[in-house]
Residue, then its C-alpha position, 0 to 999 in steps of 0.5 A: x116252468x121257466x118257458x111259462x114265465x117267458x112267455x108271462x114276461x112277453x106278454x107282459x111286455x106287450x102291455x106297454x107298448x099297446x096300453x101307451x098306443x091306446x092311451x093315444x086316443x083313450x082317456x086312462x080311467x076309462x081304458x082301466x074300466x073297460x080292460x077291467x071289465x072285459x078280463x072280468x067278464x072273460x074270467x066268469x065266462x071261464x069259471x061257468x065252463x068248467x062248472x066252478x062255484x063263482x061264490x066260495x070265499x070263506x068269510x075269513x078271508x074277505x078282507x085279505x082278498x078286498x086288499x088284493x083287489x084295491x091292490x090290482x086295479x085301483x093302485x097297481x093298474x091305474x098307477x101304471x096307465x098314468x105313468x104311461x102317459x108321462x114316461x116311455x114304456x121302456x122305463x116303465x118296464x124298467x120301473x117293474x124290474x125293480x119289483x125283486x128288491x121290493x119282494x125280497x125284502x116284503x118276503x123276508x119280513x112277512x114269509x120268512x124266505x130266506x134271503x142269502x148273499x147270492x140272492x142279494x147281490x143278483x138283486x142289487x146287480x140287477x137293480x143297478x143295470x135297471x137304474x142306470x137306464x131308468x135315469x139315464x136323462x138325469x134326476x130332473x124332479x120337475x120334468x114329467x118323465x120324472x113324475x112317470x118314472x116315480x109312478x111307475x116305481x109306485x106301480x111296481x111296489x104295488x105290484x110286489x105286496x100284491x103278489x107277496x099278499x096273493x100267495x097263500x090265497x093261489x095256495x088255497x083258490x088257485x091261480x085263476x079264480x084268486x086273479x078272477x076275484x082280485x079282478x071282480x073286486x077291483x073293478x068295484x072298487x076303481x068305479x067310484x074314482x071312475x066316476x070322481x074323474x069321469x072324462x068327456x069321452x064317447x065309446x063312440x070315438x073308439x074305432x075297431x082297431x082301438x077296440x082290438x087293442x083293448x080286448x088284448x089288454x083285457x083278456x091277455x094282459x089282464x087274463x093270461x099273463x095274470x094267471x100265468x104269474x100266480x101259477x108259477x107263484x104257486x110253484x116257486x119262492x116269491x123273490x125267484x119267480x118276481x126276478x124275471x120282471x127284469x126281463x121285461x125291460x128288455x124286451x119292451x125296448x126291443x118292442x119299442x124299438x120295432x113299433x114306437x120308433x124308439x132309439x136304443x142307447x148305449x145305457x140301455x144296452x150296458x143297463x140289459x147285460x146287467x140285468x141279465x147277469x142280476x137274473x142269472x145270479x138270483x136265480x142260482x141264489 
């Protein structure tokens, strides 16, 4: 199980540093529809090879399951295209770090899971090292770093109830079809805020690498990492499994470092060995 969530977690990181090369040149609404879009044409494609019944919801869990769609794309991945676009992909991967503390607290409200000494002080000692490097320019309200930083804090919370709220439906779905419906309704839901900012962009200008790029974040960002995400949350307590986001941090800089030219920090190096020593504690927890 931990091996699947390392590789979620490198996949993961892969998202940031593509998504913020592809924002480059591509509109963030429009980048959001067309990774939508392709994740959810891959997931029908899917569920028609192996023969499952695409319609299979039952009536009282509609509500429950729209919930999660607005939750995923309208808030969780259009807050996160935004905050790429005033903020490094190293912080924004700091900001996803923080979803455990998000998560343990939804999950001792709203599961019952129970929340011990150990757990919290592996969460608070992560959430430390995270913070550290998350403001290490300062507390500057009116920069726009600031402005992505609370985005993709926002993001993040999102991130958290999505996947608390999710559980019992993976529990009852299963991992693909629950990410496949949340990706379905997603989309409809996003496209009338699409077409409320609709930018002035041609498909046209996007050249085969781009269209490279967007496939991956369609179908392996959105696609496989998703999957992997709510398969391990089918096996394991929701504080445990959202406490390897804390990996991600590290490895994006690492990431950022290879391909944006990004300069490693003695705060993002103290901020790492935090984070690590918080996911080993909680892990123990």
């Amino acid at each position: 199980m931990y091996y699947i969530l390392i590789l979620q977690q490198i996949i993961a990181s892969t998202t940031h540093i593509i998504a913020k090369n592809v924002l480059l040149s591509v509109p963030s609404p429009l980048l959001l529809v067309l990774r939508a879009s392709i994740a959810s044409t891959g997931y029908i494609i899917y569920l028609l090879f192996k023969k499952e019944k695409l319609f299979r919801i039952e009536r009282k869990d509609m509500f429950g399951l729209i919930i999660l769609a607005i939750l995923n794309i309208p808030v969780n991945q259009f807050l996160f295209f935004m905050s790429l676009k005033y903020t490094s992909p190293p912080n924004v991967a700091l900001a996803y770090a923080l979803t455990p503390a998000f998560i343990l607290v939804i999950a001792y409200f709203f599961l019952k899971e129970k929340l011990s000494r150990l757990k919290t002080l592996g969460i608070l000692i992560a959430l430390s090292g995270t913070l550290l490097i998350l403001f290490e320019k300062g507390l500057n309200i009116s920069s726009e770093n600031f402005l992505g930083n609370i985005l993709a804090l926002s993001a993040s919370l999102a991130w958290a109830i999505y996947t608390i709220v999710g559980k019992k439906y993976v529990l009852k779905y299963g991992a693909i079809y629950t990410t496949a419906v949340a990706m379905w309704f997603g989309l409809i839901a996003f496209l009338p805020i699409y077409y409320f900012l609709r930018p002035d962009f041609a498909l046209s200008q996007i050249d085969s690498a781009l269209w490279g790029q967007i496939f991956y974040l369609g179908l392996i960002t959105s696609g496989v990492a998703y999957v992997l995400w709510y398969f391990a949350l089918k096996k394991m307590e929701a504080g445990k499994l959202a406490v390897f986001s804390n990996l991600q941090p590290i490895l994006t800089t690492i990431l950022a470092i290879i391909f944006l030219d990004y300069s490693l920090t003695v705060y993002f190096i103290i901020g790492g060995i935090l984070t690590i020593i918080g996911v080993i504690v909680t892990q123990r927890g």
